[in-house]
C-alpha positions in Angstrom: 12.8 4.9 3.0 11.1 3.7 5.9 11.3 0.3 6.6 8.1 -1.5 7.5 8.2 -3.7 10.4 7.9 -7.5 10.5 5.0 -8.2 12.6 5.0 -11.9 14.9 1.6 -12.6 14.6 1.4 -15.7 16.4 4.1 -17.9 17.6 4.3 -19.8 21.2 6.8 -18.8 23.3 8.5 -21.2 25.5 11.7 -22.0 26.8 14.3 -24.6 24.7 16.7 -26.1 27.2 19.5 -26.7 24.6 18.7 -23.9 21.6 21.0 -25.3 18.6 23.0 -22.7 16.4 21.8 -21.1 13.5 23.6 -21.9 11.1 22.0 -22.2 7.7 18.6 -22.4 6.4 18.0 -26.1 6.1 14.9 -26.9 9.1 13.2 -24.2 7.7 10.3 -25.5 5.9 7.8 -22.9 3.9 4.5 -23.9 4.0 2.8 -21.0 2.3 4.2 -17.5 0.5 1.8 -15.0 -0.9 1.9 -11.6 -2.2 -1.7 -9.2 -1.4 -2.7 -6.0 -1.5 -3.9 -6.2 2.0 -2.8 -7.8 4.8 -5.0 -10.4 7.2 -6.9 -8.8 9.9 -5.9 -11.0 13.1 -3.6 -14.0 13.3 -1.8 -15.2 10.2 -3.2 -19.2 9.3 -3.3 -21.4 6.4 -7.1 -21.9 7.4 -7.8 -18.4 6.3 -7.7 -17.1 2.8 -5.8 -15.6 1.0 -5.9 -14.4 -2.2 -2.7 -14.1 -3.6 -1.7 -11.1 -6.0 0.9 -11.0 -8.8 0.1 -7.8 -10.7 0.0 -4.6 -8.8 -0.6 -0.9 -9.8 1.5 2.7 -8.8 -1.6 4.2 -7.4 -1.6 0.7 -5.2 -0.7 2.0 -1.5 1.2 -1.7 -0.6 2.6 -4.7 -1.7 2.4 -7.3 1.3 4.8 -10.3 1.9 2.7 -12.7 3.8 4.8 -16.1 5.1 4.7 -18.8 7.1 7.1 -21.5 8.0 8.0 -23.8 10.4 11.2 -25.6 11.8 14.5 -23.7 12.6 16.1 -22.8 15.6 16.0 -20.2 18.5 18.3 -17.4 17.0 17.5 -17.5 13.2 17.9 -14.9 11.2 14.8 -14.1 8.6 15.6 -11.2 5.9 13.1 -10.3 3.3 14.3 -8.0 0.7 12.0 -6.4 -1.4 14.1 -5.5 -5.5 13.3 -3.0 -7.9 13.6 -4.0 -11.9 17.6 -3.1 -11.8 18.1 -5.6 -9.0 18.9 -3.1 -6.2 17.4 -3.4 -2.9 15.3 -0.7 -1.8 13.8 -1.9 1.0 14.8 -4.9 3.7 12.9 -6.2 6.7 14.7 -8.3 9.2 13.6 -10.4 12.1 15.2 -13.0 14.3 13.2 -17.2 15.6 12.5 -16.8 19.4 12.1 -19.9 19.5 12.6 -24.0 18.1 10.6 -24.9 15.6 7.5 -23.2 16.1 5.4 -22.2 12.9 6.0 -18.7 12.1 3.5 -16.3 10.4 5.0 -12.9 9.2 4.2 -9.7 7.4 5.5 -7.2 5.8 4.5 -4.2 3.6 6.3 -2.2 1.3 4.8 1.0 0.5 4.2 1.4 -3.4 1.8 5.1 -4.3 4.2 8.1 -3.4 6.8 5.9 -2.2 10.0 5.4 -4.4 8.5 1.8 -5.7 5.5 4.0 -7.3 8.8 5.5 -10.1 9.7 2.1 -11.2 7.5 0.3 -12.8 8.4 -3.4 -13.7 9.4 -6.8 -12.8 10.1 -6.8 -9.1 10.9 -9.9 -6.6 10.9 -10.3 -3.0 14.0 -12.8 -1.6 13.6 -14.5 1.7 16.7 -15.5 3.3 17.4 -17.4 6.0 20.9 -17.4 7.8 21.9 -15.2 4.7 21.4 -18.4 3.0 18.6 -18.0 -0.1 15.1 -19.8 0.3 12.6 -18.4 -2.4 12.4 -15.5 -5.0 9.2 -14.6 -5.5 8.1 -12.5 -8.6 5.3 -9.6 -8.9 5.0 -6.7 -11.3 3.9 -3.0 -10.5 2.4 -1.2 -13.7 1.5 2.5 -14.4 -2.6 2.1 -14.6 -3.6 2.6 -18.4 -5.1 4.9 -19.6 -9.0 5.0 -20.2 -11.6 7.5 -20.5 -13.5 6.2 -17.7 -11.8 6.5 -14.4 -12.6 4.5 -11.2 -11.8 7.2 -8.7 -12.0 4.9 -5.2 -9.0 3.3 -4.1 -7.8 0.2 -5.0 -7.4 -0.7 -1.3 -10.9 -0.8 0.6 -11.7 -0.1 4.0 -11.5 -3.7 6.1 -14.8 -5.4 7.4 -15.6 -7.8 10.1 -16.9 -10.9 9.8 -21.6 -10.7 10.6 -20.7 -6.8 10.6 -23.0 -4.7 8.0 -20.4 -3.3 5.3 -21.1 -0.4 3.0 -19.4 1.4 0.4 -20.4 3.2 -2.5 -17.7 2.9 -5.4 -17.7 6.3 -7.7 -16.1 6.9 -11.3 -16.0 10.0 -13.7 -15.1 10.5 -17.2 -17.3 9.4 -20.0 -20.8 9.5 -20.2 -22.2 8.6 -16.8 -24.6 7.3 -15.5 -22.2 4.6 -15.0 -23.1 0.5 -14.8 -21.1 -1.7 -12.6 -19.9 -5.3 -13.0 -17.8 -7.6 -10.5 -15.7 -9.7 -12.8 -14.0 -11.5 -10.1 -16.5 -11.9 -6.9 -16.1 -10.2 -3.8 -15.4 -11.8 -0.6 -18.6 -14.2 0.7 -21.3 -12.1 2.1 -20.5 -9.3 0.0 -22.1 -8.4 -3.2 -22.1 -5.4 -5.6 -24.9 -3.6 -7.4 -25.0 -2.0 -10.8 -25.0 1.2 -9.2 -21.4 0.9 -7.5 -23.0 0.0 -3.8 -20.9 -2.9 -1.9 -22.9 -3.8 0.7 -23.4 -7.0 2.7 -22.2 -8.7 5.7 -18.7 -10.6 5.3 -18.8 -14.4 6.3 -15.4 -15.4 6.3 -12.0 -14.1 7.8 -8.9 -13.2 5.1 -7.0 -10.8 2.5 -9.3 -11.3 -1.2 -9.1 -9.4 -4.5 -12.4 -8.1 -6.5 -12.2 -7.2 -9.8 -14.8 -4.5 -10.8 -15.8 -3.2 -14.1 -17.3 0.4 -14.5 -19.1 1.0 -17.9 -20.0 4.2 -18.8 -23.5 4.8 -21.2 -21.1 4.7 -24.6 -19.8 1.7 -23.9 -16.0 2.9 -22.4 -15.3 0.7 -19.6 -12.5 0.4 -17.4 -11.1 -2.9 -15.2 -9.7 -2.8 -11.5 -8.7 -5.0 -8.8 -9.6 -3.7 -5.6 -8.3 -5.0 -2.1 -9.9 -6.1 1.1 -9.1 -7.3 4.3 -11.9 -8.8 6.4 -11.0 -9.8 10.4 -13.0 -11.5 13.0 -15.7 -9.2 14.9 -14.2 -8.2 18.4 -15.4 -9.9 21.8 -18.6 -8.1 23.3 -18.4 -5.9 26.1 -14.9 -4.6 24.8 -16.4 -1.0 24.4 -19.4 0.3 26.5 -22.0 2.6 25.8 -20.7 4.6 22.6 -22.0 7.9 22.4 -22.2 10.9 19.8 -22.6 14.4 21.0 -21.8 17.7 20.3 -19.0 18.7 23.3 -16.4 17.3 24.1 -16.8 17.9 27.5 -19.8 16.0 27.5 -18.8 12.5 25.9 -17.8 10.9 29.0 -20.8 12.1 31.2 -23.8 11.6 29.0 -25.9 8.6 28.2 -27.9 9.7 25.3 -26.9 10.0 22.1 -27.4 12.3 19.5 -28.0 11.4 15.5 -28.3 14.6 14.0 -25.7 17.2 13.2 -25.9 20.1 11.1 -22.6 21.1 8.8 -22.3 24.5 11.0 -21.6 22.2 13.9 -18.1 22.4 15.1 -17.1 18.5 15.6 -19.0 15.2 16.0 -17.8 13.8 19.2 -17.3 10.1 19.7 -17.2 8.8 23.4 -17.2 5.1 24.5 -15.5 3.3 27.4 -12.9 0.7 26.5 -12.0 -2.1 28.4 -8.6 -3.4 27.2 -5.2 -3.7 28.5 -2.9 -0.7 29.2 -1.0 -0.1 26.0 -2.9 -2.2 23.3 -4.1 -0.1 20.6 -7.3 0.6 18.3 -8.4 3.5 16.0 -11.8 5.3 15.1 -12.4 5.7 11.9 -15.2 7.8 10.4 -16.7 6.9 7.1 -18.5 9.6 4.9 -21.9 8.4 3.3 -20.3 6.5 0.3 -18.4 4.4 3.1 -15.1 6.0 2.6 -13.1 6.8 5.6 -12.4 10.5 6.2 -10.9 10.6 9.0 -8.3 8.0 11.3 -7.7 8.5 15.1 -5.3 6.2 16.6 -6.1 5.6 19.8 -3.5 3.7 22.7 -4.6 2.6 26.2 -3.5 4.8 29.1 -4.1 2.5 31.4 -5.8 -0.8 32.8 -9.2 -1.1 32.9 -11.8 0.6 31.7 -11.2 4.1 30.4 -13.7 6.3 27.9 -11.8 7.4 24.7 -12.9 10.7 23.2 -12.2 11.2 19.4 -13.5 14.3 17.6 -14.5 14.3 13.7 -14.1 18.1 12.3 -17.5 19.6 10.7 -17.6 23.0 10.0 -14.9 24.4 7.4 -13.9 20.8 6.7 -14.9 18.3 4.3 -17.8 16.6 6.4 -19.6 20.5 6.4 -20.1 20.0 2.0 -20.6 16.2 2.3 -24.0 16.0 3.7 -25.7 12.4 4.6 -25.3 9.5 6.4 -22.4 8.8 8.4 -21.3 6.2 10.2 -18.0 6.4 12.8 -16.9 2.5 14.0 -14.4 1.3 16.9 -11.7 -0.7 15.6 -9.4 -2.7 18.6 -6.4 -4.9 17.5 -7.9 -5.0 13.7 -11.6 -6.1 15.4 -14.3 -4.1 14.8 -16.2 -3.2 18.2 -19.0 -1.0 17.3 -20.7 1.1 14.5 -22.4 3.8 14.8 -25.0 5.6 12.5 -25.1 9.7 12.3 -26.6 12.0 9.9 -25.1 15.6 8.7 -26.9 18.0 7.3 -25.8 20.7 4.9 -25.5 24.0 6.9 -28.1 26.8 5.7 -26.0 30.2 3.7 -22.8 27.8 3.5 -21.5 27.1 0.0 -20.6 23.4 -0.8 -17.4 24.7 -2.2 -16.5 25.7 1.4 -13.1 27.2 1.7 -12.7 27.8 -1.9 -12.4 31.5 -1.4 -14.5 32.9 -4.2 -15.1 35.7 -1.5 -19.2 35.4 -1.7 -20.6 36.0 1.6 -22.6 33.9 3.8 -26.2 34.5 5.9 -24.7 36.5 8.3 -22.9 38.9 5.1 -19.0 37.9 6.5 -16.8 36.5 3.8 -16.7 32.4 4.2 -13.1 32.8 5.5 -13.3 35.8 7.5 -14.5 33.3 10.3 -11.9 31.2 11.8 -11.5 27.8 9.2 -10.6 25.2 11.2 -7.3 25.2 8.3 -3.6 27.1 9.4 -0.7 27.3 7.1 2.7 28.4 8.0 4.6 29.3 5.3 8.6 30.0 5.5 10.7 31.2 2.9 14.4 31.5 3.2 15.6 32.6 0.0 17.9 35.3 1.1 20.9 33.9 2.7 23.7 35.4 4.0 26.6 33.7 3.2 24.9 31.1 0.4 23.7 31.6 -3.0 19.8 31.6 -3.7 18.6 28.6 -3.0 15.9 28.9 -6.4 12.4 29.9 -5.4 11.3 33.4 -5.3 9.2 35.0 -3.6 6.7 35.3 -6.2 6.6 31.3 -6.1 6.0 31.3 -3.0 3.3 33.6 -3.5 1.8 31.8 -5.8 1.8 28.8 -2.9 0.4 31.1 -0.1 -2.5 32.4 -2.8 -3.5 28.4 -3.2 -3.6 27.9 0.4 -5.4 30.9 1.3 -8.1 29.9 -2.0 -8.7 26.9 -0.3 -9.7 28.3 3.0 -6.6 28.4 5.4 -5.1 30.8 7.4 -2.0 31.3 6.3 1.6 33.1 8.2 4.0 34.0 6.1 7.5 33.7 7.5 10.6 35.3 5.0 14.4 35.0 5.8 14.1 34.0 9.3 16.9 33.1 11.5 17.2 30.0 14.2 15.8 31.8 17.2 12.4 32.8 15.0 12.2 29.6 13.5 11.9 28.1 16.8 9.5 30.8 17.6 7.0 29.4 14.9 6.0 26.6 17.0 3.8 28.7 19.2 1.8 29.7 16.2 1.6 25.8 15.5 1.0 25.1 19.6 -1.9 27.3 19.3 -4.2 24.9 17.1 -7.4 24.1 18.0 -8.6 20.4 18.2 -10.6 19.1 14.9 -7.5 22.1 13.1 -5.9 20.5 9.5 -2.2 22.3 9.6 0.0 22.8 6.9 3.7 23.6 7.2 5.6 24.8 3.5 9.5 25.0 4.1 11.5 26.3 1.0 15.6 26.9 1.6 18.6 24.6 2.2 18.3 21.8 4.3 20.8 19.2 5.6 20.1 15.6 6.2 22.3 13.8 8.5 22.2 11.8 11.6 18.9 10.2 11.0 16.6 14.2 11.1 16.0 16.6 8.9 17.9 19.8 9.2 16.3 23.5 8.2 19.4 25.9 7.7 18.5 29.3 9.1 19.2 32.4 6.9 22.0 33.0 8.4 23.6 29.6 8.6 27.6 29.7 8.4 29.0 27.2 6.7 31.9 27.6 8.3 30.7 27.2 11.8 32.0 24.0 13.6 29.4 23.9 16.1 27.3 20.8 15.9 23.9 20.8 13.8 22.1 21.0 16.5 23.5 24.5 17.4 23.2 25.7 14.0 19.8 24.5 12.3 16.6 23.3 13.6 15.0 19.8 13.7 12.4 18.3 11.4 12.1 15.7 14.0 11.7 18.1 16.8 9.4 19.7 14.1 7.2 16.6 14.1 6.8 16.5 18.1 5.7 19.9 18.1 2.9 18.7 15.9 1.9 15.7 18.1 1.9 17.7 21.1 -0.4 20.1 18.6 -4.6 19.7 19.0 -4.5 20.0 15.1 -6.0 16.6 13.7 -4.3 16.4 10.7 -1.2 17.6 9.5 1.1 18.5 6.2 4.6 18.9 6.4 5.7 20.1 2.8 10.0 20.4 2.3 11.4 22.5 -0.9 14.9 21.6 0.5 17.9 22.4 -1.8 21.4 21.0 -1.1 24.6 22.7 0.6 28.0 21.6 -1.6 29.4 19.6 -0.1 27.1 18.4 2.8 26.1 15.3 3.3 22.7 14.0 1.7 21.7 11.1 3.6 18.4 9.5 3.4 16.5 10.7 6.8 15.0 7.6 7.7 14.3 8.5 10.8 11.9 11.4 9.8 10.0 9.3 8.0 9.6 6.9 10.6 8.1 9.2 12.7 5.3 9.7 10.0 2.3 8.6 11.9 -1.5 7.9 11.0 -2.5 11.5 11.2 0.8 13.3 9.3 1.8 13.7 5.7 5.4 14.0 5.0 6.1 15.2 1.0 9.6 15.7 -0.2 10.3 18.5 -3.1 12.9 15.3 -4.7 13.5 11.8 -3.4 14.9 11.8 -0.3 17.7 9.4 -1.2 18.6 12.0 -4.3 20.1 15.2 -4.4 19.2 17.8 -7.4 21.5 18.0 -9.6 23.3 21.2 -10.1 22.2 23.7 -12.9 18.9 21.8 -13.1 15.5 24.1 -12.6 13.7 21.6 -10.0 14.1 23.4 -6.8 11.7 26.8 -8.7 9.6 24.3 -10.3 7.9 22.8 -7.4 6.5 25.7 -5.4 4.6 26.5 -8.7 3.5 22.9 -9.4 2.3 23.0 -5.9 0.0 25.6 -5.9 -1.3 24.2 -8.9 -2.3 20.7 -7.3 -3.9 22.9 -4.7 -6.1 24.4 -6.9 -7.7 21.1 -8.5 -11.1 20.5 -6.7 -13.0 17.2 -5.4 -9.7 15.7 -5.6 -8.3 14.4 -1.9 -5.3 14.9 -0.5 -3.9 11.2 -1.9 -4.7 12.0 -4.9 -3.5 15.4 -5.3 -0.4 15.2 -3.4 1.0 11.2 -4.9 -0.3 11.2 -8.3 -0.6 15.0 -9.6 1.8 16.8 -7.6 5.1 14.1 -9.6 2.7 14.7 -13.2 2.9 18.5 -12.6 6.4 18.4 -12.1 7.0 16.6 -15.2 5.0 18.2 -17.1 6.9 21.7 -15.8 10.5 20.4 -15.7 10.6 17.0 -17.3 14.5 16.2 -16.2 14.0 17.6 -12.8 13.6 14.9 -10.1 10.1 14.0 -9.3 8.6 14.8 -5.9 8.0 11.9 -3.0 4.8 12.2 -0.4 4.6 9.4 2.5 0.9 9.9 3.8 0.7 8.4 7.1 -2.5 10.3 7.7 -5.0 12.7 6.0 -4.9 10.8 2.3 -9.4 11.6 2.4 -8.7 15.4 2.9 -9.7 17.7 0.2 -8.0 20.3 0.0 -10.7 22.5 -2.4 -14.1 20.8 -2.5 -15.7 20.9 -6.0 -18.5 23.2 -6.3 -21.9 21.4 -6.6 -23.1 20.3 -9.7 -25.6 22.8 -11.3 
């Protein structure tokens, strides 16, 4: 499992002429511990709030750590280690004092929805240590949500807001009888305030991490309670980005000064220019909010170079989500977790285009082509090596994998099938991947046997010796190298799906170093924990392709959704002893894969 890092978020640096040894944990003095759904936007202080959290839910994406101390000595060494119910440790973040006793403020994260944490439900704690010498247990619990005939169907983690900066965002339900009534049992952060209709809106007044609790109550009376999560940061310093602009072209974004409001759903992308004045390296991200404030779409963004330099991020429209979700928009400049600029944009609903876009009931638009004759802005490869030469079947057929290219192609992608291919033409696959078009969502289904050693991810080619004592890297081909390809890609978002089954007698390790390369705009999901192997005789490795394409078929849900909370139920429900699937969504958790048709 990935390790999150431990982020210094403000110490001062400065030279200590005689640094004494660290040797146990006694000058370290906590002044403040607290666990949150979100961590604080900006520096780490015990002026800011923080509302601590004890109780947190599977569907939660974190659980953050959030300490500060002071004392100690130059060399120090700080573990947090994050235990599951049975007391093992499934996750541990180190760091090491760079200085004498300077207040420290830390962070970690561990990830809970899709992640391992998300199959235990329980009583977990987080141990600091200092010098390998113990300094606090704290407690939390993670719980399976209960069950309830309404269902709040926003995240439990909201987008983050700056402090004086407008925020929006339109909370939605389903189940019961709507229309639905909304309540805030525990208030929202100061300057924010929520309607009876669902509508956050507001201008935040104060920097931290809070908790809301909401209550959705349907027309029969069914309700349902949630805690949500926000961070809120400090508004960036003016002039930081120039003259943002929205066009149509990319070409155009860094050489026009007017900008445009209007955008139909046949348009091919929103384009976002604006010139950025920040050091070389230092980092920010666009994100692009649909009209019920939820963000569609990340793009990370790092400085090139000194100085000013115009960033160009692109928001895919036609034969993506944005073409069926007509409205107001709104796409904002984020730069070291302070907001820059927002800007406002409207997208209208493109004329002979169904809102189920992509769904491939095979109707035809205006011009009388079938909705996915026309090029869909979606590519799937699909490979399939279930014939090997020298090992057994790994346990998919080709009818299950049928079943997964029928899904994909249903919901509007272009799909290449791939069967039995050897090393050379797996290698040959990434042209197919290198010739994505920017604003492209890509999705890559492996099923076969795959080895995990030496940190990657190995896919054994159909006709993989076991006897060969060439090195892996001769005889199978990279996930990692895989994951470059990708990057190097134009494709926006992408979905990297592994049906792996285990070689006797191979190692199984846990490929932490795939997963660390899962970035903001890549999903990773794994047919069984990575840490597992299937057990032999069991029916797991048939039972996901089909569970799969079931997930796929499931409209209005997104990608989150679909891929961290159905995608384990379907397996359980289809092979209840069979391990349960794992997705890591670094990116593309807002993409629906088959937009629900309108309501008639």
């Amino acid at each position: 499992m990935r390790a999150s890092i431990g982020i210094l978020l403000a110490a001062a640096l400065h030279c200590a002429a005689q640094p004494q040894p660290a040797s146990d944990a006694a000058s370290i003095k906590v002044t403040s511990i607290r666990m949150a759904r979100t961590g604080v936007p900006g520096m780490l202080d015990m002026r800011v709030t923080v509302q601590a959290e004890a109780d947190f839910l599977t569907t939660d994406p974190y659980a953050w750590y959030l300490l500060i101390y002071s004392g100690g000595h130059k060399g120090d060494k700080v573990r947090v280690e994050w235990h599951n119910p049975q007391g093992e440790a499934v996750q541990q973040n180190d760091w090491t004092q760079m200085t004498d006793g300077e207040v420290m403020r830390l962070e970690w994260k561990m990830p809970i929805a899709g992640a391992p944490a998300s199959f235990a439900p329980g009583d977990w704690t987080v141990r600091l240590l200092v010098n390998d010498h113990s300094v606090s247990v704290t407690p939390f619990r993670i719980s399976a949500p209960p069950a309830s005939i309404v269902n709040i169907v926003s995240k439990t983690l909201l987008p983050a807001g700056a402090v004086t900066v407008p925020y929006y965002f339109q909370l939605t339900a389903r189940g019961g009888t709507p229309p639905y009534k909304w309540m805030a049992v525990d208030p929202f952060p100061p300057g924010l305030t929520l309607s009876p209709t669902g509508t956050i809106s507001g201008a935040p007044e104060q920097r931290g991490s809070y908790r809301a609790t909401v209550e959705a109550r349907d027309s029969a009376g069914n309700s349902v309670v949630r805690s949500l999560g926000v961070g809120i940061g400090v508004r960036a310093v003016e002039r930081r980005a120039g003259a943002p602009i929205l066009v149509k072209s990319a070409s155009d974004a860094c050489s026009q000064t007017a900008s445009q409001t209007d955008f139909s759903g046949s348009d091919a992308t929103v384009v976002m220019g604006a010139s950025v004045v920040a050091p070389k390296r230092s980092k920010g991200r666009v994100e692009w909010l649909n009209p019920r404030g939820e963000i569609s779409l990340v793009s990370p963004y790092t400085k090139r170079v000194d100085g000013p330099e115009c960033i160009v991020k692109l928001l895919p429209v036609a034969g993506h989500p944005p073409a069926t979700d007509p409205g107001d928009w709104r796409v904002r400049l984020l730069w070291q977790e302070a907001e820059a600029f927002t800007l406002k944009f409207s997208i209208s609903a493109a004329k002979g285009v169904s809102a189920a876009n992509g769904a491939g009931d095979g109707k035809s638009t205006a011009g009388g082509k079938n909705a996915v004759a026309a090029r869909s802005g979606r590519v799937a490869v699909v490979i399939g090596n279930l014939g090997y030469e020298k090992l057994p079947a790994p346990g998919p057929s080709a009818a299950d994998l049928d079943l997964v290219e029928s899904a994909l192609r249903e919901d509007g992608f272009e799909v290449v099938r791939q069967a039995n291919v050897n090393l050379e033409n797996l290698r040959l696959i990434e042209r197919t991947l290198g010739d994505t078009q920017a604003g492209d969502t890509v999705v890559v289904y492996y099923a076969g046997y795959g080895i995990r050693t030496g940190g990657d991810d190995w896919w054994l080619p159909v006709n993989y010796d076991p006897g060969d004592s060439r090195a892996i890297q001769s005889k199978a081909y990279s996930v990692l190298r895989l994951l470059q390809v990708l990057e190097d890609s134009k494709a926006t978002l992408k979905f990297i799906v592994l049906d792996e089954a285990a070689v006797a007698g191979q190692p199984r390790e846990n490929p932490g170093a795939v997963m660390g390369e899962v970035d903001e705009v890549t999903a990773l999901v794994y047919s069984s924990p990575p840490a597992a192997s299937p057990k032999p005789g069991t029916p797991g490795p048939a039972i996901f392709p089909r569970a799969f394409a079931e997930v796929l078929r499931k409209p209005g849900l997104d990608a989150g959704s679909v891929l961290q909370i159905e995608l384990p139920k379907a397996v359980a429900r289809l092979s209840p002893s069979g391990p349960a699937p794992v997705a890591f969504i670094g990116g593309g958790a807002d993409f629906v894969f088959r937009v629900a048709p309108p309501a008639k």
